[in-house]
C-alpha positions as CSV (number, residue, x, y, z in Angstrom):
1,X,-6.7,-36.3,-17.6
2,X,-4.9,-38.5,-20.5
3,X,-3.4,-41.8,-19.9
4,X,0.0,-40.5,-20.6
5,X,-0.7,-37.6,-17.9
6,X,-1.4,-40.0,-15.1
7,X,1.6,-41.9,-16.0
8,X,3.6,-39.3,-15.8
9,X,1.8,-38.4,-12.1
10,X,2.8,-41.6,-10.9
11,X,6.3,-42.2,-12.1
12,X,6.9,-38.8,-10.2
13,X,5.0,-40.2,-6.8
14,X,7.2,-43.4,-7.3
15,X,10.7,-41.1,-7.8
16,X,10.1,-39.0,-4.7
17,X,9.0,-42.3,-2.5
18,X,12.1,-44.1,-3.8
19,X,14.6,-41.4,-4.0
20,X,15.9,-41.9,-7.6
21,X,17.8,-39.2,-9.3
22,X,15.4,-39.3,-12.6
23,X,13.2,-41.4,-13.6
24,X,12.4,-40.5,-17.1
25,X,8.4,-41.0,-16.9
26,X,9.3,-44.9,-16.4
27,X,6.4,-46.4,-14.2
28,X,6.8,-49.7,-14.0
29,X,8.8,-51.3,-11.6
30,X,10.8,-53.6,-14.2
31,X,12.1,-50.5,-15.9
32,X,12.5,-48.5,-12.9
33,X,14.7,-51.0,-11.8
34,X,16.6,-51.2,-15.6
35,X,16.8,-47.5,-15.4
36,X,18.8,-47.5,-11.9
37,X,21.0,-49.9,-13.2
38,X,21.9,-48.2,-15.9
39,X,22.2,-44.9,-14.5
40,X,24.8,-46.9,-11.9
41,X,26.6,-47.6,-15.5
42,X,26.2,-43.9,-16.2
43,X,28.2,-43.1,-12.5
44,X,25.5,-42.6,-10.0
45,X,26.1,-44.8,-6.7
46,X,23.9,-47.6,-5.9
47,X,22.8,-46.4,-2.7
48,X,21.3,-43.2,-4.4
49,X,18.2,-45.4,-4.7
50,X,16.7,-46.1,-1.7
51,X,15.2,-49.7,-2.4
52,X,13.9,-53.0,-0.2
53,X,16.3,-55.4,0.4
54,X,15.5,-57.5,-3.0
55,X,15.5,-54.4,-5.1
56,X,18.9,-53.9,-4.2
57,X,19.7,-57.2,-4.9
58,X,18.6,-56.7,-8.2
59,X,20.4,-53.8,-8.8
60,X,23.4,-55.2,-8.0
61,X,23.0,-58.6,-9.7
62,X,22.4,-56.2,-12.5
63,X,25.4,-54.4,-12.1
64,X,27.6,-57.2,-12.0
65,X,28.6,-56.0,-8.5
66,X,28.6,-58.8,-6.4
67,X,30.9,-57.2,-3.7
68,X,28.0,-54.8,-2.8
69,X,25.5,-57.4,-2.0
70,X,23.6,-56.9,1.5
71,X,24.1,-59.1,4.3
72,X,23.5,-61.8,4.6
73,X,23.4,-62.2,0.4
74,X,27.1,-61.5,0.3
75,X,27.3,-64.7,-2.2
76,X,25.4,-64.3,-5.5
77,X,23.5,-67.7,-5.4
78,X,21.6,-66.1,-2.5
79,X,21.2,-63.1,-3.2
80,X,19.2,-64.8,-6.4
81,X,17.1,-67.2,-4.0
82,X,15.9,-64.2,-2.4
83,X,14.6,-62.8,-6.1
84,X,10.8,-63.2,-7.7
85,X,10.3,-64.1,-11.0
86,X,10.0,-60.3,-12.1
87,X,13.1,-59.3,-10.4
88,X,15.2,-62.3,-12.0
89,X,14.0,-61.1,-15.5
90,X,15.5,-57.8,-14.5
91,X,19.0,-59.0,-13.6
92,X,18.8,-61.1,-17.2
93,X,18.2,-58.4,-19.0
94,X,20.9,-56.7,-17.5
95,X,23.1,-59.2,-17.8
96,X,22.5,-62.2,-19.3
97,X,22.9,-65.7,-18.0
98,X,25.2,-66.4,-15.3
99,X,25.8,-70.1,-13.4
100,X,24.7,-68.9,-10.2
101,X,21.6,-68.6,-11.8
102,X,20.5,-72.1,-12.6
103,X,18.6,-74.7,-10.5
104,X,18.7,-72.0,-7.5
105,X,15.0,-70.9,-7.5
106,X,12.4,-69.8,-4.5
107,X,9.2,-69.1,-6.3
């Protein structure tokens, strides 16, 4: 089976676990993530993905949403404690740089 094949195999395990309305053969978690939020740019509602708690977060630190945050993140410099390093690359990406985002880390 080619490397390309088992890719593709596993971004289609990771859709169906996660509940994503495409996935577009991404497989890492990093673009998964990018490719929510930018479907979520595209229309499709947030909660179409079913994430954990700090995937959501990023999604919506991505999106710019900060009214959607999960309890109790309802304030952005929270919600960002509660990120990794991987998941804070996401939102600045997304985003960019933002002042709830410096000196606020938990890793």
């Amino acid at each position: 089976m080619s490397s390309k094949s088992k890719a593709c195999k596993r971004a289609a395990a990771y859709a169906k676990r996660w509940g994503a309305p495409r996935l577009d053969g991404k497989i890492r978690r990093e673009d998964y993530e990018m490719e929510a939020i930018e479907q979520c740019r595209q229309g499709h509602d947030p909660a179409d993905f079913k994430f954990s708690c700090s995937e959501t977060i990023t999604l919506i630190l991505g999106l710019g949403r900060h009214d959607l945050l999960p309890e109790p993140y309802g304030d952005p410099v929270e919600a960002w404690s509660r990120l990794n390093e991987r998941q804070r690359a996401v939102v600045r990406a997304a985003i960019g740089e933002a002042p709830w985002m410096i000196g606020n880390t938990r890793y």
